[in-house]
C-alpha positions in Angstrom: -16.1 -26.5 -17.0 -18.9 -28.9 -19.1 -17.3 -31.5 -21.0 -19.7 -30.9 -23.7 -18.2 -28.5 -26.7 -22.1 -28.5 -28.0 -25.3 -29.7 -27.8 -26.0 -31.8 -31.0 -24.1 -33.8 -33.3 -24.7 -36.5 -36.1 -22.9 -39.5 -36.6 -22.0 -41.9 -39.3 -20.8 -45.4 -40.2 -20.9 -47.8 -42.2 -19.6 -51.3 -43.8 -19.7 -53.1 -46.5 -23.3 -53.6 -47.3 -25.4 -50.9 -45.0 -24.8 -47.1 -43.2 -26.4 -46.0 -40.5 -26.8 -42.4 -38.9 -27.7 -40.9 -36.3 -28.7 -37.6 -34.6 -27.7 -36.7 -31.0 -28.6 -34.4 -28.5 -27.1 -33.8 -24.4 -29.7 -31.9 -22.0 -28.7 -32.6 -18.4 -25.5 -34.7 -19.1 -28.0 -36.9 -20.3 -27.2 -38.5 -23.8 -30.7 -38.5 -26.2 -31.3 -40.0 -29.9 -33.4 -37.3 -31.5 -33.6 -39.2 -35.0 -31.7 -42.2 -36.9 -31.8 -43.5 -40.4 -30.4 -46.3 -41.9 -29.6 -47.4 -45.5 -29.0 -50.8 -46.9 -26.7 -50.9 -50.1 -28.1 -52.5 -53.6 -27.5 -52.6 -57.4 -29.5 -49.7 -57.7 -28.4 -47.9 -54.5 -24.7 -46.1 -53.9 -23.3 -45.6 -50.0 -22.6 -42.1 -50.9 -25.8 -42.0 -52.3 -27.3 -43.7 -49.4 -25.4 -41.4 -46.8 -26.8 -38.4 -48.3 -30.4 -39.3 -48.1 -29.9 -40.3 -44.8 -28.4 -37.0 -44.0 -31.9 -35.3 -45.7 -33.5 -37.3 -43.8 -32.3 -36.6 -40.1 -33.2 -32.5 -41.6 -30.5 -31.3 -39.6 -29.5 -27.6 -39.8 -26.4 -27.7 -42.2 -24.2 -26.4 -39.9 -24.4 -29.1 -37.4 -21.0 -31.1 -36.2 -21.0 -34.3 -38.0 -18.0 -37.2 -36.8 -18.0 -40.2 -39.8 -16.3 -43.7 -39.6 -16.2 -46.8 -41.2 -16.4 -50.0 -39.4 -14.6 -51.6 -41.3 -11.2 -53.0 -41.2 -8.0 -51.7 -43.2 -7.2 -49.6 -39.9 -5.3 -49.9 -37.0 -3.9 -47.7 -33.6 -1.3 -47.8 -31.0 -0.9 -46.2 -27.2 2.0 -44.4 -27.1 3.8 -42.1 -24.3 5.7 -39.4 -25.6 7.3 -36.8 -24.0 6.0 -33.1 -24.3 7.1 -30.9 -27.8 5.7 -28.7 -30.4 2.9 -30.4 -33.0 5.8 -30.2 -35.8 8.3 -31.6 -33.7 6.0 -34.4 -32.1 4.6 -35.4 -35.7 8.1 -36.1 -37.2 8.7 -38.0 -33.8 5.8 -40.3 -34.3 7.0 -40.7 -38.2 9.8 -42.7 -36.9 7.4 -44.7 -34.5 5.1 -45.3 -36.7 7.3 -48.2 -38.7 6.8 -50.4 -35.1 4.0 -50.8 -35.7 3.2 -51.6 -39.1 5.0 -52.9 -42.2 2.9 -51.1 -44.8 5.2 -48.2 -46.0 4.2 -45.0 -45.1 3.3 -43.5 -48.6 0.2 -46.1 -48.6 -0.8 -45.0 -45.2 -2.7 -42.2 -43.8 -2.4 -41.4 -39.9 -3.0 -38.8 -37.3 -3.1 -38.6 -33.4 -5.0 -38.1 -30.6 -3.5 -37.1 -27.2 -5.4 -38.1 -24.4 -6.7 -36.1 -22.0 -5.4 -36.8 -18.7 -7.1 -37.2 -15.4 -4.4 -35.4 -13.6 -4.1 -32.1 -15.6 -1.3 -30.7 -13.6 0.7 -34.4 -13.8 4.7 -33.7 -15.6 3.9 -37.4 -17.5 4.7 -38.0 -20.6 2.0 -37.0 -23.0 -0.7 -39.9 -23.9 -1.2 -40.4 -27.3 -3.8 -42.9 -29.5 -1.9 -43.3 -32.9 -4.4 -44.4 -35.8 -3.3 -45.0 -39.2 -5.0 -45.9 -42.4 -4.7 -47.9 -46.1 -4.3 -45.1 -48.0 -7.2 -47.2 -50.6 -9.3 -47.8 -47.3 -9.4 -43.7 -46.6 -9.8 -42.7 -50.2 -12.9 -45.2 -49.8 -13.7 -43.2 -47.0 -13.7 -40.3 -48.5 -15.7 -41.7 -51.5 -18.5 -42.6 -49.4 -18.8 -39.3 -47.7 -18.7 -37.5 -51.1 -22.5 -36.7 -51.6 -22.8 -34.7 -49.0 -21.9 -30.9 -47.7 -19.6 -31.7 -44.6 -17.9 -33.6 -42.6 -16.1 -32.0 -39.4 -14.1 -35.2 -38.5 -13.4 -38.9 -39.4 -12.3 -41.7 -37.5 -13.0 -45.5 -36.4 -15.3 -45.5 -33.7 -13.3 -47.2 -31.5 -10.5 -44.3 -31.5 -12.8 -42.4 -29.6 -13.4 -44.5 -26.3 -11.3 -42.6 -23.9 -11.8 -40.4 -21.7 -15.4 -41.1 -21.9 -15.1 -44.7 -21.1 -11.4 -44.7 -19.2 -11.1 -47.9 -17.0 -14.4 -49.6 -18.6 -14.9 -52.5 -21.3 -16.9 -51.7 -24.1 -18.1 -54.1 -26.9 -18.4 -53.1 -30.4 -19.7 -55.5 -33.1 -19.7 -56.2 -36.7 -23.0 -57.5 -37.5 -21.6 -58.4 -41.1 -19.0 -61.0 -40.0 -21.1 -62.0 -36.5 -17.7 -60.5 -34.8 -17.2 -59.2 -31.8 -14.6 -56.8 -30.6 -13.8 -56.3 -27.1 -12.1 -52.9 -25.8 -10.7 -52.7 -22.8 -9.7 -49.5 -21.4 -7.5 -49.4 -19.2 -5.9 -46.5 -18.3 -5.2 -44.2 -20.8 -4.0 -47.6 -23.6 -6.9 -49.9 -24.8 -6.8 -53.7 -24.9 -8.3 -55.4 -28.0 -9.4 -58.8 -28.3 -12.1 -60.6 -30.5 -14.6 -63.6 -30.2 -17.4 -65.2 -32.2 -20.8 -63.2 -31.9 -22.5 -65.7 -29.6 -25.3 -63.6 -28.2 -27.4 -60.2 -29.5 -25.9 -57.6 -26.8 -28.3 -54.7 -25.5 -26.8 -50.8 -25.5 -26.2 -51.2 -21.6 -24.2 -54.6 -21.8 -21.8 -52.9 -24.8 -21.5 -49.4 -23.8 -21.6 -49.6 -19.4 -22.6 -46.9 -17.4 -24.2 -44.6 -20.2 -26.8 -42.9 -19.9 -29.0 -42.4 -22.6 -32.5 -42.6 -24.3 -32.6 -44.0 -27.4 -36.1 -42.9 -28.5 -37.7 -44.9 -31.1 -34.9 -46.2 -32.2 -35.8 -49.4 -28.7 -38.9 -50.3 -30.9 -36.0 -51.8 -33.2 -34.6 -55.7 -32.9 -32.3 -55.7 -30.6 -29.8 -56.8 -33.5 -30.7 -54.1 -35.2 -30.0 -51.5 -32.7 -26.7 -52.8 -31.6 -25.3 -51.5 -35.4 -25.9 -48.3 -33.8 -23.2 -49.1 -31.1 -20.3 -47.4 -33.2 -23.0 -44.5 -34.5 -24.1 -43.8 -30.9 -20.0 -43.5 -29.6 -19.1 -41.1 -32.7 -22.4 -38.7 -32.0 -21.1 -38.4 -28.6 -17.3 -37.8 -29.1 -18.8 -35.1 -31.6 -20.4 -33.3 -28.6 -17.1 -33.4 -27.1 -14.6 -30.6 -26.3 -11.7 -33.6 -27.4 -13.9 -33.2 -31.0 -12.2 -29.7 -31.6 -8.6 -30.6 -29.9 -8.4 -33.4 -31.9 -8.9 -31.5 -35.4 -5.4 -30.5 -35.8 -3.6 -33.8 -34.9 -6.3 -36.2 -36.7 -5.7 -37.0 -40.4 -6.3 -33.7 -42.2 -9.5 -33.8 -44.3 -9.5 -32.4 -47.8 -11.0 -29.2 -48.9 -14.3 -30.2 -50.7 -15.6 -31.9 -47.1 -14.4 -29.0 -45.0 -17.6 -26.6 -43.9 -17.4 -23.1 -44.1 -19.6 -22.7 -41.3 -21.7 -19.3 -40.3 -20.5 -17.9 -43.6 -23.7 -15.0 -43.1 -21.8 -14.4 -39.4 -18.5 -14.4 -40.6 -18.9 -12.1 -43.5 -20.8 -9.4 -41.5 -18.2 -9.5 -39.1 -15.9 -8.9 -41.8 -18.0 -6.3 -43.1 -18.5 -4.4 -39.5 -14.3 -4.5 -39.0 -14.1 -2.8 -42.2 -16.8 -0.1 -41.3 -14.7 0.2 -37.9 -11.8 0.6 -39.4 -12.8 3.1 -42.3 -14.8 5.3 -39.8 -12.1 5.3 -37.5 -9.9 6.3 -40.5 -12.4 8.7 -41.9 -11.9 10.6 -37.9 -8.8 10.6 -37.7 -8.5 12.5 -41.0 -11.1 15.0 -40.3 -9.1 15.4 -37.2 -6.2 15.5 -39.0 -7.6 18.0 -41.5 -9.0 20.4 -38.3 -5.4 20.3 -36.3 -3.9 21.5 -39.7 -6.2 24.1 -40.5 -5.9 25.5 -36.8 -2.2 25.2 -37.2 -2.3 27.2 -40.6 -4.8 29.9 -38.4 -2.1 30.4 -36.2 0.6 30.5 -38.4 -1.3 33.3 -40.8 -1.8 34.6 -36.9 1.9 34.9 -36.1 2.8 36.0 -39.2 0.5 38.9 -39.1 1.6 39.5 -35.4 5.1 40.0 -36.7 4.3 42.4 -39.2 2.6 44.2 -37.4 5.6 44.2 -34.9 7.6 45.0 -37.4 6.0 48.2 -39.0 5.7 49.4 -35.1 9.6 48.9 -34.7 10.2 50.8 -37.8 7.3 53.9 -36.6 9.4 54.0 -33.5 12.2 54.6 -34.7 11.1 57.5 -37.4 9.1 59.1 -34.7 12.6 59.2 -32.6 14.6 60.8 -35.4 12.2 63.0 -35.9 11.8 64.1 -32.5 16.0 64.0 -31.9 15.8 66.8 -34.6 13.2 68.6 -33.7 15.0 69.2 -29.9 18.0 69.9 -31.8 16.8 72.7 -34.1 15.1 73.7 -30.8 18.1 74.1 -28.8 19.6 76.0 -31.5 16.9 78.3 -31.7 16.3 79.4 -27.9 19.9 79.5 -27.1 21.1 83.3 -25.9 24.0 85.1 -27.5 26.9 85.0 -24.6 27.7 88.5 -23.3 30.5 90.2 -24.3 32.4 90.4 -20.9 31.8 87.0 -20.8 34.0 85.8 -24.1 37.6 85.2 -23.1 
């Protein structure tokens, strides 16, 4: 089975003063930037004004799968193992665990899971689990900058989405704001973070190992502009990603207004052909209905005549065997001789 839910997605970050997107395609497991667009923030110039014209730009169908992310900070995660049980069950579990790991209350947070896939699919281990949890003013931000546009199918740091795709590899993700970089190693199904001044511009190979993938014309940018497309690039690809649609129910729910109705022509002519199904099938099974019951009326009016006709046959029988009881009577009386009189006693 491909690893690959679909073909294209789009992906979208941001910090504090810029956004960039970015349009990806997978032919031949085989990773391919097919268009990117980037936006710097000014007096005059909103990010979700700037998101949406990069969004316009890319000319994406509307319907395509689109992963968003700040990289920002305000957001943190934790590996966890937990033992196997329902969503319900295993969400009020990870309330409790939650307080470990942070001191901000819970009503000023937003979180969500991710269970991670494991190599061993037939393994009886406990479940493996990527906790991440937000400042509730950090993911209303969120929100905010994603507001001026149609849709957004998920959201989430970049760096929730390193495994599987990058299991037992390092990758390095920068902030090209505050010259930082942040080291994730992978290890496993938990991921090690550490940071260190931004000494030296990194190239798409050094941060994200072992990937293949053409970056179009996006390599005729500096090399320190490209590697703000690090986080962009890992979101486009976890977007193509069967973990994408697993991950919807567990991740933090998003509210209605960014929710697409996808296929909506589809969906409503499917809707439209069950309802023709089911009134045609309806509309047989009456005419049915209506031919049994006039058959059934046929053979009653049938029988009914049968047994009048029965009946009045019955009732000629008998007369005619009256009749003819008298008739040999009178008969009888009428041919029989007088007795002799030598004969009478």
């Amino acid at each position: 089975m491909s690893k690959f839910a679909r073909t294209t997605s789009i992906a979208i970050t941001w910090s504090q003063n810029s956004c960039q997107l970015l349009s990806l395609q997978i032919h031949r497991n085989q990773y391919i930037v097919t268009g990117f667009w980037v936006g710097e923030k000014t007096k005059d110039s909103s990010m979700p004004n700037l998101i949406a014209q990069g969004i316009k730009a890319l000319n994406k169908d509307e319907n395509c799968y689109i992963v968003a992310g700040g990289s920002c900070s305000g957001w943190g995660f934790a590996d966890l193992s937990m033992p196997a049980m329902p969503q319900n069950e295993m969400h009020n579990a990870l309330t409790f665990e939650l307080k470990k790991y942070t001191p901000i209350s819970q009503d000023k947070l937003h979180w969500g899971y991710r269970l991670i896939p494991n190599p061993h699919p037939h393994s009886k281990q406990p479940k493996n689990l990527k906790l991440f949890y937000i400042k509730q003013d950090i993911w209303n931000q969120w929100l905010n900058n994603l507001g001026a546009i149609h849709h957004v199918d998920t959201i989430l740091a970049p760096a929730i989405s390193l495994i599987p795709l990058f299991r037992d590899k390092t990758v390095q993700l920068p902030d090209c704001e505050k010259h930082i970089l942040y080291q994730y190693e992978n290890s496993g199904e938990k991921t090690y973070v550490t940071t260190q001044p931004w000494k030296n511009v990194l190239s798409l190979e050094e941060a994200l190992p072992d990937l293949k993938i053409k970056i179009g014309k996006l390599s005729e940018y500096p090399a320190e502009k490209q590697m703000q497309f690090i986080p962009t690039i890992l979101l486009a690809i976890y977007g193509c990603m069967h973990e994408a649609d697993k991950d919807a129910s567990t991740l933090i729910p998003l509210p209605q207004h960014l929710k697409i109705k996808r296929n909506i022509a589809s969906k409503t002519l499917s809707i439209l052909l069950c309802i023709y199904i089911v009134l045609t099938i309806g509309f047989c099974g009456f005419k049915k209905f209506q031919r049994t019951a006039q058959q059934i009326e046929k053979t009653n009016l049938k029988i009914k005549t049968t047994q009048n006709l029965l009946t009045k046959l019955s009732e000629n029988n008998k007369q005619s065997h009256s009749e003819f009881a008298a008739s040999l009577k009178q008969e009888l009386i009428n041919n029989t001789s007088n007795t002799p009189p030598c004969l009478k006693s």
